[in-house]
GUKEMAR-212746 format. One record per residue (C-alpha): chain; x, y, z; residue in one letter. Coordinates in Angstrom, 3 decimals. Layout:
% residues N
<cadena->A x->X y->Y z->Z residuo->A> .
...
//
This chain:
% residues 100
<cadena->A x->111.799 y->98.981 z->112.174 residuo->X> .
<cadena->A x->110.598 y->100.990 z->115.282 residuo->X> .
<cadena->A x->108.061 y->103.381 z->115.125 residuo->X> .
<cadena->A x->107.675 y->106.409 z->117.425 residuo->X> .
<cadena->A x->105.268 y->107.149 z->117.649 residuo->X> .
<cadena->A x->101.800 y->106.119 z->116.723 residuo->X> .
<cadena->A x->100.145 y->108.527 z->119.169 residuo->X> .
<cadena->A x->100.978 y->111.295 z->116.470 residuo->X> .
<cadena->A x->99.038 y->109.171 z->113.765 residuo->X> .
<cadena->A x->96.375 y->108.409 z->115.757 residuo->X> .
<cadena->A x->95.664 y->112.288 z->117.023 residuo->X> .
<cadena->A x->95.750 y->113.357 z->113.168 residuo->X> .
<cadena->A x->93.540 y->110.448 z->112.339 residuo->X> .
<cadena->A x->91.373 y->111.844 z->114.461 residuo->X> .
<cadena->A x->90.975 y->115.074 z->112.768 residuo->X> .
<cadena->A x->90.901 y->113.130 z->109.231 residuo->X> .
<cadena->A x->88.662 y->109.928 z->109.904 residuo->X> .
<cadena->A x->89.960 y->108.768 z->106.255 residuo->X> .
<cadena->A x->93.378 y->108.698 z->107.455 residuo->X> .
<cadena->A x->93.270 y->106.188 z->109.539 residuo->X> .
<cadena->A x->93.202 y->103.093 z->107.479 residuo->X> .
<cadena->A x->96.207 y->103.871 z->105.457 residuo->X> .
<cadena->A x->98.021 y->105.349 z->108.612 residuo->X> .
<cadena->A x->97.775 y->101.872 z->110.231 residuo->X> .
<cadena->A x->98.542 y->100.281 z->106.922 residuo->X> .
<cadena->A x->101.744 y->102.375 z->106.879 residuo->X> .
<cadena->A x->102.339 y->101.625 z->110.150 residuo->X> .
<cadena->A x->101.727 y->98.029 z->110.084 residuo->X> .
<cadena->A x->103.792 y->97.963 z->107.267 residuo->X> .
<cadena->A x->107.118 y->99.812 z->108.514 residuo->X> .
<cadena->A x->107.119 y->97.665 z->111.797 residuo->X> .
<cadena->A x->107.444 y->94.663 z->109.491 residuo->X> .
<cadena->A x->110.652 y->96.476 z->107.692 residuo->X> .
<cadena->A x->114.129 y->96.152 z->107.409 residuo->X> .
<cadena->A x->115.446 y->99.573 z->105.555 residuo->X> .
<cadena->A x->118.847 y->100.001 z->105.490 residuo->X> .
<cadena->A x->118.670 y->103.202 z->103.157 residuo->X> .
<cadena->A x->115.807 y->105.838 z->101.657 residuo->X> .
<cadena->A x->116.520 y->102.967 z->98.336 residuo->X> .
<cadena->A x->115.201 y->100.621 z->100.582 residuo->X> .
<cadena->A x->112.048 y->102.247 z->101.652 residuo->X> .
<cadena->A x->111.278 y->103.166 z->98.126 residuo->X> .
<cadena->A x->111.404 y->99.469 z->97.154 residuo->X> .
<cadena->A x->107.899 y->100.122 z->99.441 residuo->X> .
<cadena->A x->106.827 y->103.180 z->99.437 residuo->X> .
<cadena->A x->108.012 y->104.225 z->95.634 residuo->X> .
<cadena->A x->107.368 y->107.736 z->95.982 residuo->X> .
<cadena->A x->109.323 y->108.706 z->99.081 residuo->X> .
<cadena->A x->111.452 y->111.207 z->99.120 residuo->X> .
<cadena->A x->114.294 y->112.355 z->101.275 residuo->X> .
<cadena->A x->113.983 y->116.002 z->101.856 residuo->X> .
<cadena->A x->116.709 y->118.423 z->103.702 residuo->X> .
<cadena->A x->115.409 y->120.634 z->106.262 residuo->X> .
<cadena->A x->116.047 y->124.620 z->106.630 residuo->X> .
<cadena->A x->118.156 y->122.845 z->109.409 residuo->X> .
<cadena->A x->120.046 y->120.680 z->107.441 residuo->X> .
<cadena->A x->118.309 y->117.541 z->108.615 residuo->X> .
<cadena->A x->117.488 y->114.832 z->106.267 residuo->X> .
<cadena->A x->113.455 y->113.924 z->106.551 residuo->X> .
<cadena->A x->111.883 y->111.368 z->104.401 residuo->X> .
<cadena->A x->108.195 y->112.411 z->103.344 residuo->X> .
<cadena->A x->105.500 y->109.554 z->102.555 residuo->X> .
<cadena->A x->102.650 y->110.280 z->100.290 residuo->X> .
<cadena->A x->99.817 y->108.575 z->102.541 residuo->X> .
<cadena->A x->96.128 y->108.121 z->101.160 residuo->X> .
<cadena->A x->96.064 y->108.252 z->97.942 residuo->X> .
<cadena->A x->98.718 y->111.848 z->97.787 residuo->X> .
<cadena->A x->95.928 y->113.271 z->100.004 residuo->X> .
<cadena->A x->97.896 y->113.323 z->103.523 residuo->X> .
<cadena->A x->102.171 y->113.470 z->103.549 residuo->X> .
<cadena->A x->103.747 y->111.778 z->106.503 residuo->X> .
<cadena->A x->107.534 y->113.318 z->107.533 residuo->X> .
<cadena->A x->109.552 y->111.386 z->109.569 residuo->X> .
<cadena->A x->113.548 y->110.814 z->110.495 residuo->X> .
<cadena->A x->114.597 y->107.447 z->110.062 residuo->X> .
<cadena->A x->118.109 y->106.284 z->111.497 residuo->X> .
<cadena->A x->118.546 y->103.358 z->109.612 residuo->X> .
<cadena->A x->121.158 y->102.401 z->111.686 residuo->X> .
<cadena->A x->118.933 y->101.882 z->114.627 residuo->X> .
<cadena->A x->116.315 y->100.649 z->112.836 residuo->X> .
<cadena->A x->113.815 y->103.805 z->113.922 residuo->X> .
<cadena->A x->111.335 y->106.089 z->112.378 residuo->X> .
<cadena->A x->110.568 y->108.932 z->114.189 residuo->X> .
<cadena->A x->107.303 y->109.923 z->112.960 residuo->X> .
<cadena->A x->107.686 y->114.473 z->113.047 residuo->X> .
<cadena->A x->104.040 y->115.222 z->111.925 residuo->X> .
<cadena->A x->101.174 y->113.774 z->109.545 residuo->X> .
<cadena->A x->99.886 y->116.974 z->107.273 residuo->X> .
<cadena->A x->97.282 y->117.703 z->104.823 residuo->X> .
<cadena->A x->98.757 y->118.345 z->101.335 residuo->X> .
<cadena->A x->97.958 y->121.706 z->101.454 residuo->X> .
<cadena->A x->99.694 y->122.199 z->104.902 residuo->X> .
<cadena->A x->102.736 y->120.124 z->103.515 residuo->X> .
<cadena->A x->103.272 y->123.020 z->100.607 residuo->X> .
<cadena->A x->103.145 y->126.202 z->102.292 residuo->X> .
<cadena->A x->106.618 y->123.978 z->104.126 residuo->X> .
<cadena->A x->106.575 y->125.372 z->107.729 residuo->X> .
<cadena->A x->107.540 y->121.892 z->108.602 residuo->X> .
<cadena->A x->110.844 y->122.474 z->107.012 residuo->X> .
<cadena->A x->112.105 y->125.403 z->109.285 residuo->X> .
//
């Protein structure tokens, strides 16, 4: 897989110095992946989940850190590319702004 982009991890890593080793272990990871479907990136990431958008858009959402940090990104499995949209606290993910 392609990942765009890690600028995005690294600026919320930034904020949350104990979010950087399991961003880049995320990372790491997903460059070294071949997903063809959400099935596939649960055989790794177990808990993923596709979620639907206000918008209708299909975003998958990573528990990162231990459930402590959620990671959204669109993955076109078809081109092989994540799209990372935004790295949020837990408590940011639930109030769901990100979904509008």
């Amino acid at each position: 897989m392609r990942v765009i982009s890690l600028k995005r991890l690294r600026e919320f890593w930034e904020q949350h110095a104990d979010a950087e080793e399991p961003l880049r272990a995320w990372y790491k990871t997903v460059l070294g992946a071949e997903w063809k479907s959400l099935q596939d990136a649960r055989a790794t990431y177990p808990h993923a989940d596709g979620v639907e958008t206000d918008k209708g858009e299909t975003l998958t959402v990573f528990n990162i850190g231990g459930n402590k940090y959620r990671l959204i990104a669109r993955i076109r499995y078809d081109y092989q590319l994540v799209n990372v949209r935004t790295v949020l606290t837990h408590a940011e993910y639930d109030k769901g702004k990100w979904k509008e």
